[in-house]
TORLOSE-227666 format. One record per residue: residue in one letter; x, y, z of N, C-alpha, C in turn. Coordinates in steps of 0.02 Angstrom, whole numbers, plus 50000, padded with zeros to 5 digits. Layout:
aXYZXYZXYZ/...
END
This chain:
x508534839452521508614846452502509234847252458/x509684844252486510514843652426510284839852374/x509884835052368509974832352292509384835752265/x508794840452301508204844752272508924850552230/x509394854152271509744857552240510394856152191/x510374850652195511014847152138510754848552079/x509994844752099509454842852028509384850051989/x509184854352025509104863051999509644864951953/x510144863551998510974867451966511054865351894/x511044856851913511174852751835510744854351770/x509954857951808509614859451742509804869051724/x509934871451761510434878651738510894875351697/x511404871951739511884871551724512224867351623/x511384861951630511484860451558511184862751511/x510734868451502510494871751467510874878851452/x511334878951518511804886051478512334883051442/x512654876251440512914874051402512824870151345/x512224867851349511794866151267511854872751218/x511604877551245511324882151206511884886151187/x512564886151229513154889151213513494885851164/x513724877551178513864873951126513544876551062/x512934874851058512544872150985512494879950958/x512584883450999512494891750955513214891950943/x513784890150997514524892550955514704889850900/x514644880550912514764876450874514584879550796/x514074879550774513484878750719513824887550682/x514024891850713514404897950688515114895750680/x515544893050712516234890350718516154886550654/x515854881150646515894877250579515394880350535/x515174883550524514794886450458515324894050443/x515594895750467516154899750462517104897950455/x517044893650469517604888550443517504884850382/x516604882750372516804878650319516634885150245/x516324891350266516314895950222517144898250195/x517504898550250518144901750232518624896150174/x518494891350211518694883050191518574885050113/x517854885150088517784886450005518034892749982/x517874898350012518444905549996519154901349961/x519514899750031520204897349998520364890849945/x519674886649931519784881449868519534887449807/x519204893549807519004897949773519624901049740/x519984902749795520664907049773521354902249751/x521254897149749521674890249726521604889449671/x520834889349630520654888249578520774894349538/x520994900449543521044906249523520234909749507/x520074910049595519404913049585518864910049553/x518994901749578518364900549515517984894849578/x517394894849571516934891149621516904882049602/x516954880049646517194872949630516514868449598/x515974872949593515264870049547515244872749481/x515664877849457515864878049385515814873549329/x515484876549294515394872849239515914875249182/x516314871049127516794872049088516524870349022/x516654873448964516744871148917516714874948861/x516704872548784516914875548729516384877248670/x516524879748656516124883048579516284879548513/x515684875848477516134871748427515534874148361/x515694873348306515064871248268514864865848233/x514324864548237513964858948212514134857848134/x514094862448091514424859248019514704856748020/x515494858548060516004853748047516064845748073/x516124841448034516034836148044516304834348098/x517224837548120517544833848151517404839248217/x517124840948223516744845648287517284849948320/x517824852748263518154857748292518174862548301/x518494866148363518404875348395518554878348324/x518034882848304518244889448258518754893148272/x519064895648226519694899948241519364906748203/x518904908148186518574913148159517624913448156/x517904922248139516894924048152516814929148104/x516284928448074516004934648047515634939448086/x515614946248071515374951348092514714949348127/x514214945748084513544944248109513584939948201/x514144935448175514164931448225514414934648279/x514994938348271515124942948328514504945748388/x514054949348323513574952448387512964945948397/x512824939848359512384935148400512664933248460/x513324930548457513774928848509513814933948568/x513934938748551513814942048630513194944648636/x512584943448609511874941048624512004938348690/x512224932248664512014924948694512454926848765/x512924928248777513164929848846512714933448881/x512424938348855512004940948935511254936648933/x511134930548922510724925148915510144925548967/x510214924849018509784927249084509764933549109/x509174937349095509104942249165509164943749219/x508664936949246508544936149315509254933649353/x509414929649304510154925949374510734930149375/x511084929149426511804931249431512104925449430/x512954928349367513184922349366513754926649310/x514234921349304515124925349287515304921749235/x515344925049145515444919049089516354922449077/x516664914949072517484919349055517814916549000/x518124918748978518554914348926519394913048958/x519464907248950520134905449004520724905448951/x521024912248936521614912348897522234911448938/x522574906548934523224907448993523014909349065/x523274915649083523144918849152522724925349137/x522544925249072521954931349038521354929849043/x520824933449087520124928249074520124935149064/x519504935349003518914939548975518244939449014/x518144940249035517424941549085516724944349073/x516324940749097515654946849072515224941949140/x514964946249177514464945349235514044950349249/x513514947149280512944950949306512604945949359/x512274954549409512084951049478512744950649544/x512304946549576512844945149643513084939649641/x513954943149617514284939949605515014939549640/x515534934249683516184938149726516554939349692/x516794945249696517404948449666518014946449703/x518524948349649519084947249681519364952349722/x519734949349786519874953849806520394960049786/x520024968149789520474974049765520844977549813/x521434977849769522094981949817522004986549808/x521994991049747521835000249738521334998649678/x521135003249667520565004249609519964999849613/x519674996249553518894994149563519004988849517/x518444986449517518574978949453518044983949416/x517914978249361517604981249292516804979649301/x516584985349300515834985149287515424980549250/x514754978149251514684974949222514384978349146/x514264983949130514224985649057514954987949027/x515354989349101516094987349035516334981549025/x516154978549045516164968449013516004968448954/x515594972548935515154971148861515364978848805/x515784980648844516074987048810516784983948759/x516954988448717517534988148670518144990648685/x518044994648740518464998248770518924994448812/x519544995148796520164988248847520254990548891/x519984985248948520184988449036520294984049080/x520964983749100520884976249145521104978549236/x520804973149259521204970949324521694966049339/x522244967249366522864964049365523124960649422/x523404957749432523894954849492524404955949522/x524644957449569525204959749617525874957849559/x525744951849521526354950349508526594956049421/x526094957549404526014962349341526254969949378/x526204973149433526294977149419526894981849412/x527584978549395528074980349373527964979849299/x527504978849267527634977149196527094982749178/x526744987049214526344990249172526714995849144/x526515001749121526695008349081526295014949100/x526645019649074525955025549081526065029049024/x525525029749019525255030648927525555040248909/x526015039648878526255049448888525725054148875/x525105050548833524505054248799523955053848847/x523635048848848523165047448916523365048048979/x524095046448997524355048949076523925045249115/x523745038949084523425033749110524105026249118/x523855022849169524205015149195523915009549131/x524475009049087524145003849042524374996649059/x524474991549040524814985749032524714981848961/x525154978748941525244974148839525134968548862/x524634965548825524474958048849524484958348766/x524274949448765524184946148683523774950448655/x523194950848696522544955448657522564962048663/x523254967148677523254973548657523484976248697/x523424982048718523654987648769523024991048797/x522944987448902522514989048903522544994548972/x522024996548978521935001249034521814999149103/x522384999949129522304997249210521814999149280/x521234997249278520845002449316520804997249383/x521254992549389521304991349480521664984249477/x522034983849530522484978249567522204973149625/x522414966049611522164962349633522554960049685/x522604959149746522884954249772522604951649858/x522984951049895522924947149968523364949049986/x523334948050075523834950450117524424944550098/x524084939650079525014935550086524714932449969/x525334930849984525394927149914524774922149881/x524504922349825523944919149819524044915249722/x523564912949706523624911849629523164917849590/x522984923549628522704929049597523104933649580/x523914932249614524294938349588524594937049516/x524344931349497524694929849405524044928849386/x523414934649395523024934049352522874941149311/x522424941449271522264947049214521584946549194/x521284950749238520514950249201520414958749151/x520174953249113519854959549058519214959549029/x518994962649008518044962448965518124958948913/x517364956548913517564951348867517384954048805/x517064960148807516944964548735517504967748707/x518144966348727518694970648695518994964548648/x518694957448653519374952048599518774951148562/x519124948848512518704945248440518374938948452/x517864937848426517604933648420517904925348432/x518484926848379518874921348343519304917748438/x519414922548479519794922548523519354916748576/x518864919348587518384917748639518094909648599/x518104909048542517874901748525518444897548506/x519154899948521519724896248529519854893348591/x519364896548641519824895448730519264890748753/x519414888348817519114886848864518734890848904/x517884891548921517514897148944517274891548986/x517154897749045516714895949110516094896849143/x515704895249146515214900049183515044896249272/x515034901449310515144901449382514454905449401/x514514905049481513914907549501513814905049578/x513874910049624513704908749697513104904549719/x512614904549668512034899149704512334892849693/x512574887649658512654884749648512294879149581/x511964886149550511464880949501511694883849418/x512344881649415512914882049348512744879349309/x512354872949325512104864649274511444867949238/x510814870149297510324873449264510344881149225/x510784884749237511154890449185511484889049148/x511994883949134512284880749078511804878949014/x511254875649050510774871448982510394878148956/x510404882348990509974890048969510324890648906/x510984892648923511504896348901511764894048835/x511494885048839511734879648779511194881948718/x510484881248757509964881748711510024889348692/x510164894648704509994900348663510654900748599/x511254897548618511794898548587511634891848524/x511254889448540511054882648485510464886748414/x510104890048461509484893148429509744898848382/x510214901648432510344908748379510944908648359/x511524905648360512134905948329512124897648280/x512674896248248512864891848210513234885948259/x513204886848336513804885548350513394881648419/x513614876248450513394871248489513934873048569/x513854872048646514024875548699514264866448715/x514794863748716514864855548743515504856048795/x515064853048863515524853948916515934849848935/x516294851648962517094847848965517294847649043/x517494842249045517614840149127518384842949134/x518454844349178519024849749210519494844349260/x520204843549276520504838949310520464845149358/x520104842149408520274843749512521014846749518/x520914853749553521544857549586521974851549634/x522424851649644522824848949670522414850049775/x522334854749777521804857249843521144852249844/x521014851649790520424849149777520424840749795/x520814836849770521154834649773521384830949829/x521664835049859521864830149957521314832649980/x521064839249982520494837950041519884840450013/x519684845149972519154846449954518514841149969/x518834834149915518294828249946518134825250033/x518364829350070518514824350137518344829950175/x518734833950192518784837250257518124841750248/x517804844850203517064848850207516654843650176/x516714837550175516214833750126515444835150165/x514984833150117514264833350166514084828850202/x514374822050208514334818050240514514819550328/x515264826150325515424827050378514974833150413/x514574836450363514204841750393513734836550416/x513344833050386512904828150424513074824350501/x513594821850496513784820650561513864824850630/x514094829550600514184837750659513444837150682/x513074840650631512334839850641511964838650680/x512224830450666511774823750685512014823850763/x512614826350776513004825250838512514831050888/x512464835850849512174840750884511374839050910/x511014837250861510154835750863510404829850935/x510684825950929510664818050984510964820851065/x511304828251041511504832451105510804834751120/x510584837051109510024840951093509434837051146/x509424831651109508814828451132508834823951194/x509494824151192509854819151251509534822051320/x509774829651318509854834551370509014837651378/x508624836451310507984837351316507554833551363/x507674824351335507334820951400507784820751473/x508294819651465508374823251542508084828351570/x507984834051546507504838251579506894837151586/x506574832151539505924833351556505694825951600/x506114821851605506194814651667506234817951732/x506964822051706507054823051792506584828151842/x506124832251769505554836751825504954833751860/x504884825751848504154822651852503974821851938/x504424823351970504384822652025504194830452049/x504584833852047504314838652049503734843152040/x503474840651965502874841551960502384840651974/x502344833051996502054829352027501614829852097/x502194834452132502064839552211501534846352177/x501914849452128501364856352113500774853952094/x500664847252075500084846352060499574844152094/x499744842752160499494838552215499184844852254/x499714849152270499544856352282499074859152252/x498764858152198498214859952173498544866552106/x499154865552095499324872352031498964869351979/x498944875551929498774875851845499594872751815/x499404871051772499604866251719500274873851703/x499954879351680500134886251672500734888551710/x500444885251792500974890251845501514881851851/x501314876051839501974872451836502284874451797/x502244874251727502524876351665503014883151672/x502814888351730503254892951705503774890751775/x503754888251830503974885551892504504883251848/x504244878051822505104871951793505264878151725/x505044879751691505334880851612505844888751626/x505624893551688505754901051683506524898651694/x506834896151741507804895751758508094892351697/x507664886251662508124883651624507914889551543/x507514895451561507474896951501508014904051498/x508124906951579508494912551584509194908951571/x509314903551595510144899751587510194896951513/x509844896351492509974894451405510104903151362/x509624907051388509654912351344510324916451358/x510504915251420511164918951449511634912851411/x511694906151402512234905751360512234904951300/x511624905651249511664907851201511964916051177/x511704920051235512034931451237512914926251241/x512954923651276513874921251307514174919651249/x513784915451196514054911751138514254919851104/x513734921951071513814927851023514294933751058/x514264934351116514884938251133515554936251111/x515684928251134516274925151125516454926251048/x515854925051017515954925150933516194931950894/x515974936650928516074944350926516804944950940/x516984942550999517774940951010518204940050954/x517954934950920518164932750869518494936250819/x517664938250806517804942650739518034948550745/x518334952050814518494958350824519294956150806/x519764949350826520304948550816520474944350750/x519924946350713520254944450654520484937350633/x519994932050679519994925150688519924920750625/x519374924050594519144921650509519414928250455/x519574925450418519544929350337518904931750318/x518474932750349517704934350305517784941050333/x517094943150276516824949350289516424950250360/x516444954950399516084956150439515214953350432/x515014956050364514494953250334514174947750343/x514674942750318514564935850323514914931750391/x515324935850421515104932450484514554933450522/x514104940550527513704941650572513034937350546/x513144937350488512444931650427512444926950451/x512994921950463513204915050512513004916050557/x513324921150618513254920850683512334922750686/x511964924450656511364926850657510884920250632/x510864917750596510774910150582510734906350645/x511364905050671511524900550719511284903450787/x511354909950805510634913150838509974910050833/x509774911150784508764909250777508954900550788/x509274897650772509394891550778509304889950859/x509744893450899509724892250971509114894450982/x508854898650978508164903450994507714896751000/x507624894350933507094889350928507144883550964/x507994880450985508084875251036507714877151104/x507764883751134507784885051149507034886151208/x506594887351158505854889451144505424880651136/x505994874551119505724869251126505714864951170/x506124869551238506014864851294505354867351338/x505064872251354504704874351372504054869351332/x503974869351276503334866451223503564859351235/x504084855651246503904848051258503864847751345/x504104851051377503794851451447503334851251462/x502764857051432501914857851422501624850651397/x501974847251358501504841151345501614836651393/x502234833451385502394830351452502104831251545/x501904838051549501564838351594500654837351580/x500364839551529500004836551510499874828951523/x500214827651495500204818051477500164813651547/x500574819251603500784813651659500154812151702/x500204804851721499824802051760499934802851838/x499654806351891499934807851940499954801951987/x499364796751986499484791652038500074785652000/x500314787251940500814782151900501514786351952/x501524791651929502124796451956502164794652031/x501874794352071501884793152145501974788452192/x501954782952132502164777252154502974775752122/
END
């Protein structure tokens, strides 16, 4: 009767901790390793570490150098060619110093705003000068005696300050300056270094878009240029989130998983073995063994998401509420389905068993 009730406890007992683990775990690191790229994001000055880089050249010239000038025509093919895709979202910049020119569309992360708004995406493509600035600019701006507007003087003019950038602590966004990229000349934007970025991660297949229309309709060829690794990038970027290590977590988890799976379904054969002798349905064993270990898994999966709620009420991660509950909701259906698969390999396994093999 004590080892009939040891045996019981241990299968409560490891299914509220499978299902607590592998639901906290799987939110804990997919929310660490989200924040993890946030901050190689804000290292790079807001720029996604699948970025694609490079320059504007034209093909006449033999020795394949950046133009320092544009004609009128080219002006408006050229900013054609930036809003290139419809369908995707994705962020083209020109990297002047700590000045990027900008033009995006879609869902795309902004930087984070202290007062005011960042720039729309049809004032990207506007003439009108409007930037967003950095904590560290805003002793240098002005107010205009005529407009009674917040301006700031950069290389490319005097522009209109319509919001501030920064973070609760010190970052490389407070020495930045974004502005539209429809307010500089032509000549400006095929002198610099331009980027194009993008939260999916498919920069390489929007790049070649972006090459071929700028090949077709301008004079002028899109050739990308490899970028030297942030210093962040650098010590750990390659190591500490590599995919090799998400694979391992993983892998650690599935071999938990399955470990704790055939133990449950070894250690019920005896058991079953009696309901079956008794004359039960296949039906009424199945819910006999599967109903405790399915109320003790689901109670520590509710235990996990409370704990996680904990979390995010004290301000544990840097994310949006958003994207933690997106994680924690993921890693939910994740447990759900562990969850829902001990019951379905039980049913076969009882199926399968041989009762005069079992009895001996």
């Amino acid at each position: 009767m004590k080892k009939r009730n040891f045996a019981a406890r241990s299968h409560i007992a490891s299914s509220f901790l499978l299902l607590f683990c592998i639901t906290f775990s799987l939110a804990f690191y997919n929310c660490l390793a989200k924040e993890y790229d946030y901050n190689l994001q804000i290292d790079r000055g807001f720029v996604n570490g699948g970025a694609t880089y490079f320059s504007l050249v034209t093909d006449t010239d033999p020795e394949t150098e950046v133009l320092g000038s544009a004609s009128n025509e080219e002006d408006n093919s050229l900013q054609k060619t930036i809003c290139f895709s419809e369908n995707d979202s994705y962020l083209l910049a020109s990297q002047m110093g700590t000045t990027r020119a900008v033009y995006y569309q879609g869902d795309i992360t902004m930087p984070p705003i202290v007062s005011g708004r960042f720039l729309t995406s049809t004032e990207c493509l506007s003439n009108q000068k409007r930037a967003v600035i950095g904590h560290e600019y805003v002793d240098k701006t002005w107010l205009d005696p005529i407009t009674q507007k917040t301006m700031i003087s950069v290389e490319e003019g005097d522009y209109e300050v319509i919001g501030i950038m920064g973070m609760a602590k010190v970052s490389t966004i407070d020495n930045l300056i974004f502005i539209n990229i429809g307010s500089i000349d032509t000549a400006k934007i095929l002198s610099s270094i331009l980027y194009l970025d993008s939260n999916t991660g498919n920069t390489v297949h929007l790049f070649r878009i972006f090459s071929e229309k700028v090949a077709s309709e301008t004079r002028f060829s899109a050739n990308a240029i490899d970028m030297p690794a942030t210093a962040t990038d650098v010590v750990s970027g390659g190591v500490f989130m590599a995919s090799f290590l998400k694979g391992i977590i993983y892998s650690f988890l599935v071999i938990t998983f399955l470990c704790t799976l055939v133990f449950f379904v070894l250690s019920n054969k005896s058991k079953i073995s009696i309901y079956m002798l008794v004359g039960q349905t296949y039906r009424q064993i199945l819910r006999r063994v599967s109903v405790p270990i399915l109320i003790s898994g689901f109670t520590g999966l509710v235990f996990a998401d409370i704990c996680f709620g904990v979390m995010e009420n004290t301000k544990f991660f840097a994310l949006t509420s958003v994207q933690i509950n997106t994680i924690l909701l993921y890693s939910t259906l994740v447990g759900v389905v562990i969850l829902i698969l001990f019951p379905v390999f039980q049913y076969f396994a009882i199926r399968s068993m041989n009762l005069q093999e079992s009895l001996r």
